[in-house]
C-alpha positions as CSV (number, residue, x, y, z in Angstrom):
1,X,0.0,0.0,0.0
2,X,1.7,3.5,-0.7
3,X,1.5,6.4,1.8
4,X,2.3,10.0,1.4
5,X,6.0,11.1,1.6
6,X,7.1,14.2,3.3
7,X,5.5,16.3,0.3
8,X,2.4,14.5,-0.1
9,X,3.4,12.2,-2.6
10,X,1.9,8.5,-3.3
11,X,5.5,6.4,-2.0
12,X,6.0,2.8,-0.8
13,X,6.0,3.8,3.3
14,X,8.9,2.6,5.3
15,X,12.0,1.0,4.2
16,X,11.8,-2.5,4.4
17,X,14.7,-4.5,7.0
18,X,16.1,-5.8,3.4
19,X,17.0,-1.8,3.2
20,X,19.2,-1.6,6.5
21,X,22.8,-1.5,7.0
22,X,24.8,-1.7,10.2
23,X,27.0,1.5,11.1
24,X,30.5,1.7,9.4
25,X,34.2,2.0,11.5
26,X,34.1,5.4,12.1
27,X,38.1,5.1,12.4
28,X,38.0,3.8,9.3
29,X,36.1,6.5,7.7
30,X,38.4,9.1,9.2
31,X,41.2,7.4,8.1
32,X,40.0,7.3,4.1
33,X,38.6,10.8,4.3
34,X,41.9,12.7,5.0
35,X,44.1,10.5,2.5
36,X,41.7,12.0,0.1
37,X,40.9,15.0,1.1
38,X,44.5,15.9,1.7
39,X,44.6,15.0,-2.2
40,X,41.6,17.4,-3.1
41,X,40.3,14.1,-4.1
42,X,36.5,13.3,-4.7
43,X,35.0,10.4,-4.7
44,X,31.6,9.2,-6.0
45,X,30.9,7.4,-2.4
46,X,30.5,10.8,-0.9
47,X,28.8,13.2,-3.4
48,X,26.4,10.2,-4.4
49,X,25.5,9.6,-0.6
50,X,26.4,6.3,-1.3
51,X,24.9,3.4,0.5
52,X,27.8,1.5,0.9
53,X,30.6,4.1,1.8
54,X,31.0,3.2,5.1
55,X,31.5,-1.1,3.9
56,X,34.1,0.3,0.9
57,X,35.8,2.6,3.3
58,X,36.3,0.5,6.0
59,X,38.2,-2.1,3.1
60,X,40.2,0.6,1.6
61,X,38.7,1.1,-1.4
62,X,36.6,4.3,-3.0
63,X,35.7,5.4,-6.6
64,X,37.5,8.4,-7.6
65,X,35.1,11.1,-8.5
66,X,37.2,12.7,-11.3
67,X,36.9,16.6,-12.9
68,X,35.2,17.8,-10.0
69,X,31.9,17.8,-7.7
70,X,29.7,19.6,-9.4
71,X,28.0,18.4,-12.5
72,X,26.7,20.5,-15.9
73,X,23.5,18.3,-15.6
74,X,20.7,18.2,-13.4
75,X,19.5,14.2,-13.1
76,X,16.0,13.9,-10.5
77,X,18.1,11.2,-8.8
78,X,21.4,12.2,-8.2
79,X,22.9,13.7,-5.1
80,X,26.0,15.1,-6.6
81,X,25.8,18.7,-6.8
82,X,25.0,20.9,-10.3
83,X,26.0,24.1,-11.5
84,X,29.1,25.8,-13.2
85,X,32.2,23.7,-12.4
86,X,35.2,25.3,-11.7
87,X,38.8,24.7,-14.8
88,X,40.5,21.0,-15.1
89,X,42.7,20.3,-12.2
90,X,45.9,19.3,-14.5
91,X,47.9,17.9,-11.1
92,X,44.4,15.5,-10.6
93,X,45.7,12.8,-12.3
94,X,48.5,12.3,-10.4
95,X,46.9,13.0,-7.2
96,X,44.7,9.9,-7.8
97,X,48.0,7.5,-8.9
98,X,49.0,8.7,-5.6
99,X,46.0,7.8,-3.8
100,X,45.9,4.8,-5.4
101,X,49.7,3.2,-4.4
102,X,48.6,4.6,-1.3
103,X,45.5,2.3,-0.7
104,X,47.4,-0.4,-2.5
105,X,44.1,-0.6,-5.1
106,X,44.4,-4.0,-7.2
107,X,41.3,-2.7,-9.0
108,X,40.5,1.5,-9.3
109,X,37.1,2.7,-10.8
110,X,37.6,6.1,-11.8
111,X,34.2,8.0,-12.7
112,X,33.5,11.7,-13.3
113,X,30.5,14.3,-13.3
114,X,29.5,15.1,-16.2
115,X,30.9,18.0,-17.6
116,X,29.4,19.5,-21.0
117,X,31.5,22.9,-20.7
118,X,34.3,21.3,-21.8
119,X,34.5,20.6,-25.2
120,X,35.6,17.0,-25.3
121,X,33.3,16.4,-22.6
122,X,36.4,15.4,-20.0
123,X,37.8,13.0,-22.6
124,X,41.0,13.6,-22.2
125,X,41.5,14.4,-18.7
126,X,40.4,10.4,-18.1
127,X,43.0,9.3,-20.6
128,X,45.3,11.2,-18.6
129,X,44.0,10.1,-15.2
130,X,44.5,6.7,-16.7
131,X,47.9,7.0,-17.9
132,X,49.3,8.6,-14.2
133,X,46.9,5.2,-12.9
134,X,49.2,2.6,-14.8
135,X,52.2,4.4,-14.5
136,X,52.3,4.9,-10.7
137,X,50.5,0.9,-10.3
138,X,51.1,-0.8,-13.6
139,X,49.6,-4.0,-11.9
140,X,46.0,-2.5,-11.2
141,X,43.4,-2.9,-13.5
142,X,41.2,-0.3,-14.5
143,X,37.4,0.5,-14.3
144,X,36.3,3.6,-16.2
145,X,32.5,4.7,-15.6
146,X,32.0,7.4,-17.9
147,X,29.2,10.2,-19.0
148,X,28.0,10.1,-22.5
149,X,30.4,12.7,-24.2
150,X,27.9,14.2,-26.2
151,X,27.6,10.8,-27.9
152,X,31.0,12.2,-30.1
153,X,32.8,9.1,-30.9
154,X,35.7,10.9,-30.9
155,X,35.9,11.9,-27.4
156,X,35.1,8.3,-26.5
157,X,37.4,6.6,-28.7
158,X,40.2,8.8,-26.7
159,X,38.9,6.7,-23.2
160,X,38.8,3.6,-25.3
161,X,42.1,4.1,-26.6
162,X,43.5,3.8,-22.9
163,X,42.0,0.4,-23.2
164,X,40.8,0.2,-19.6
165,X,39.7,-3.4,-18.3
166,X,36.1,-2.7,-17.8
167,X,34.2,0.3,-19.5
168,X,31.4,1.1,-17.8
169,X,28.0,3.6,-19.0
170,X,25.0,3.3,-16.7
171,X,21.8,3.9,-18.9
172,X,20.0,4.8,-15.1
173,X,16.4,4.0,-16.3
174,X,14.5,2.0,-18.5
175,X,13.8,4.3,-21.8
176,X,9.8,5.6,-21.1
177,X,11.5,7.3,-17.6
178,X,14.1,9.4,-19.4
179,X,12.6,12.5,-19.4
180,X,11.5,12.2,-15.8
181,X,14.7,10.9,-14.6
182,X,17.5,12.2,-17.1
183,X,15.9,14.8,-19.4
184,X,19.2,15.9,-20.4
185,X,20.4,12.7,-21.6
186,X,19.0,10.4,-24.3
187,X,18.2,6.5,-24.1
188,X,19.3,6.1,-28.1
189,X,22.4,8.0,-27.0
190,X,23.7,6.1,-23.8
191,X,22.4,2.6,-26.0
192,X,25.0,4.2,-29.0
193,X,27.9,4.7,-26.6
194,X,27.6,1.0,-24.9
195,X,27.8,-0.2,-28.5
196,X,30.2,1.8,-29.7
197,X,32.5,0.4,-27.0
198,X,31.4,-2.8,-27.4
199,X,32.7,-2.6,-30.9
200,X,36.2,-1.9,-29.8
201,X,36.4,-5.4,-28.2
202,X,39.3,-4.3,-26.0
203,X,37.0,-3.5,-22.5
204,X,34.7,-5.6,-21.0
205,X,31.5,-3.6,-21.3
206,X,29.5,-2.7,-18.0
207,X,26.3,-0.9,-17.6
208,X,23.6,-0.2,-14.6
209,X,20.7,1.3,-14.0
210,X,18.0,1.8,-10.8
211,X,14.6,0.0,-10.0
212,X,12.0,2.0,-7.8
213,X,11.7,4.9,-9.7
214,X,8.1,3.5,-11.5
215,X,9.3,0.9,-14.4
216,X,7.6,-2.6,-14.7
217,X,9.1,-6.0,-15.1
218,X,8.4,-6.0,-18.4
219,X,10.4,-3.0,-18.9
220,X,13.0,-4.2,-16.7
221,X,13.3,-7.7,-18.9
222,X,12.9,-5.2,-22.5
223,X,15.9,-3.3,-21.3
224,X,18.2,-6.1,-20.4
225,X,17.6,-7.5,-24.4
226,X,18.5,-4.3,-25.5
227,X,21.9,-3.9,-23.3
228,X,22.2,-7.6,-24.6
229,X,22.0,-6.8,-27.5
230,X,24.5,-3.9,-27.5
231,X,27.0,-6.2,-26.8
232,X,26.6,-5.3,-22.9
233,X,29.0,-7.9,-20.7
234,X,28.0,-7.1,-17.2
235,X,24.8,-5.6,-15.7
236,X,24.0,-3.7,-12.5
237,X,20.7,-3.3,-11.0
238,X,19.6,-1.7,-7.4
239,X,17.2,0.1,-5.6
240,X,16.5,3.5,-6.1
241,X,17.1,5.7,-2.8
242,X,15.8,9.3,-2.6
243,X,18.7,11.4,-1.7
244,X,16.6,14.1,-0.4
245,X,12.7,15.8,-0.4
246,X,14.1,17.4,-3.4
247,X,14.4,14.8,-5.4
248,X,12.5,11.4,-7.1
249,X,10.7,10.0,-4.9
250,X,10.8,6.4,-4.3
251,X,7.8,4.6,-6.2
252,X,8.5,0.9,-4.5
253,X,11.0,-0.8,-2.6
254,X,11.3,-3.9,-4.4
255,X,12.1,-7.2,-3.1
256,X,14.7,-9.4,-3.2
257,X,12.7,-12.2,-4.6
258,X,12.1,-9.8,-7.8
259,X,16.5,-8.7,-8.0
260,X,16.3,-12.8,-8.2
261,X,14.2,-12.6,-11.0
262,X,15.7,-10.0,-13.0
263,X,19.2,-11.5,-12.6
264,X,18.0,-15.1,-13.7
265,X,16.7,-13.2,-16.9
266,X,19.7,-11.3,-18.0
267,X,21.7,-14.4,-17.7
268,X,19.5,-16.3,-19.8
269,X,20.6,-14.1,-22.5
270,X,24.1,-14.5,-21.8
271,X,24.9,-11.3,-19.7
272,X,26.6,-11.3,-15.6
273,X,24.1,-9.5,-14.0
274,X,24.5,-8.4,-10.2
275,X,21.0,-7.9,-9.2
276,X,20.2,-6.6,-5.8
277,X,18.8,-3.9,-3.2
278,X,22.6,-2.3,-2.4
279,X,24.1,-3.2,-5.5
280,X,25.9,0.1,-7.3
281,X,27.6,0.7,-10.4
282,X,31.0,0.2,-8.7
283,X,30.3,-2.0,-5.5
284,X,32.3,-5.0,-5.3
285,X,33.8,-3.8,-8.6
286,X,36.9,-5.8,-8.2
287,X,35.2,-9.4,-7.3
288,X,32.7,-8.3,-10.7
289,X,36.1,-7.8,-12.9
290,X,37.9,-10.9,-12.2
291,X,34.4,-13.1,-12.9
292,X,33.8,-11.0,-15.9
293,X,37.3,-11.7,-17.0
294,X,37.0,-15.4,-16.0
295,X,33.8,-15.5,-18.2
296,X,35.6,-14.1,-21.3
297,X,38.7,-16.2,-21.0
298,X,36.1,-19.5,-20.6
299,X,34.5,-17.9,-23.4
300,X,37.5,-17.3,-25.7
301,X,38.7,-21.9,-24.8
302,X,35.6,-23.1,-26.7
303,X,36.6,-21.3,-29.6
């Protein structure tokens, strides 16, 4: 049964136990705070409220939140702040192959707002960021979750060209919520830029998106064909959380049984799919890599 939120809108009432997590190391959370902050780092944990900050802090790990903390779009579901971004940071990139020795990172997901001031979109300053990565831990693989770049080609083919181990895009929605959710992206666009680097055949090719936000099943079971059918490897699906009253509200906290469900779909049609309420873009991004990578090189001995 829905009940009104805060501002009167039809939402699914209380979270559900499912939806609870136990305090973090507060220690711990001091401790990866400064090592960034003393960096001017961002990360995506923090500006994203993330769920899971105080799990991936307490383990040493984090998703560096490239190019800034404020993004040139305004998404109904995003925490991270928007408005006019300040110049490119040119020492970033080596502040982040800093951070990364430091934490020891075996894996590093490096994601970015989105920045449309610039006129390769960023595309550059991730090749760079990449480059200072595998020169300062040339054993680390590499996770890239990028914005659309304008859908230019050309500004992906310069992340591409880095040939980071997992390229990730989250499409966020399924299509019929786009103008609700992101109307200042496109679904034909982020659809174009997962194939696109599916055509490249160098990345394992990674995309997400959020349930709770008012899509069906059947929408849910269209949009993993299409990924599919992009040449999509791996798939991310969780639960939609409202960052704040000024956002999306949450339409339904679904169940676990139906993140079962989903997941048993996508891998019907040949996709790894990590299906559940806490599961993010970059959670557990390492332990996703290494099966996806197992997959591929399984894939590659029938051949």
């Amino acid at each position: 049964m829905s009940v009104p939120d805060e501002r009167g809108e039809a939402g699914p009432g209380r979270k559900p136990e499912w939806l609870k997590k136990p305090l973090p190391d507060a220690q711990a959370l001091r401790r990866m705070e400064k090592l960034l902050h003393d960096r001017s780092l961002h990360t995506v944990c923090e500006s994203a409220l993330c769920p899971n900050m105080g799990e991936c802090f307490t383990k040493g790990t984090a998703t560096f939140l490239i190019m800034g903390d404020v993004c040139t779009r305004c998404c109904a579901f995003c925490a991270v702040r928007t408005g006019r971004p300040r110049a490119l940071d040119p020492t970033e990139p080596e502040h982040v192959a800093d951070a990364v020795a430091r934490l020891g990172l075996r894996h590093v997901v490096i994601t970015s707002v989105t920045r449309d001031d610039l006129a390769d979109g960023g595309a550059g300053h991730y090749a760079a960021t990449m480059r200072a990565v595998r020169a300062h831990a040339p054993e680390a693989t590499l996770e890239v979750l990028t914005p659309d770049f304008g859908g230019r080609e050309g500004d992906l083919d310069k992340v591409l060209a880095e040939a980071p181990e997992v390229f990730n895009h989250n499409v966020e929605t399924v299509p019929r919520l786009y103008g609700t959710v992101r109307p200042q992206a496109g679904f034909a666009r982020s659809l174009a830029v997962l194939r696109h680097a599916a055509s490249s055949g160098s990345s394992i090719v990674k995309t997400g998106w959020m349930v709770g936000l008012g899509e069906t099943q059947g929408e849910v079971l269209a949009l993993l064909e299409q990924v599919a059918g992009a040449g999509v490897d791996v798939v991310t699906i969780g639960q939609y959380l409202r960052p704040s009253k000024n956002h999306l509200a949450v339409t339904e906290y679904v169940p676990p049984e139906v993140f079962a469900r989903y997941q048993e779909w996508g891998e019907a049609l040949g996709l790894q799919v990590h299906a559940a309420p806490f599961v993010r873009s970059s959670f557990q991004a390492g332990e996703s890599f290494a099966r996806a990578a197992g997959r591929r090189r399984g894939s590659a001995a029938c051949w």
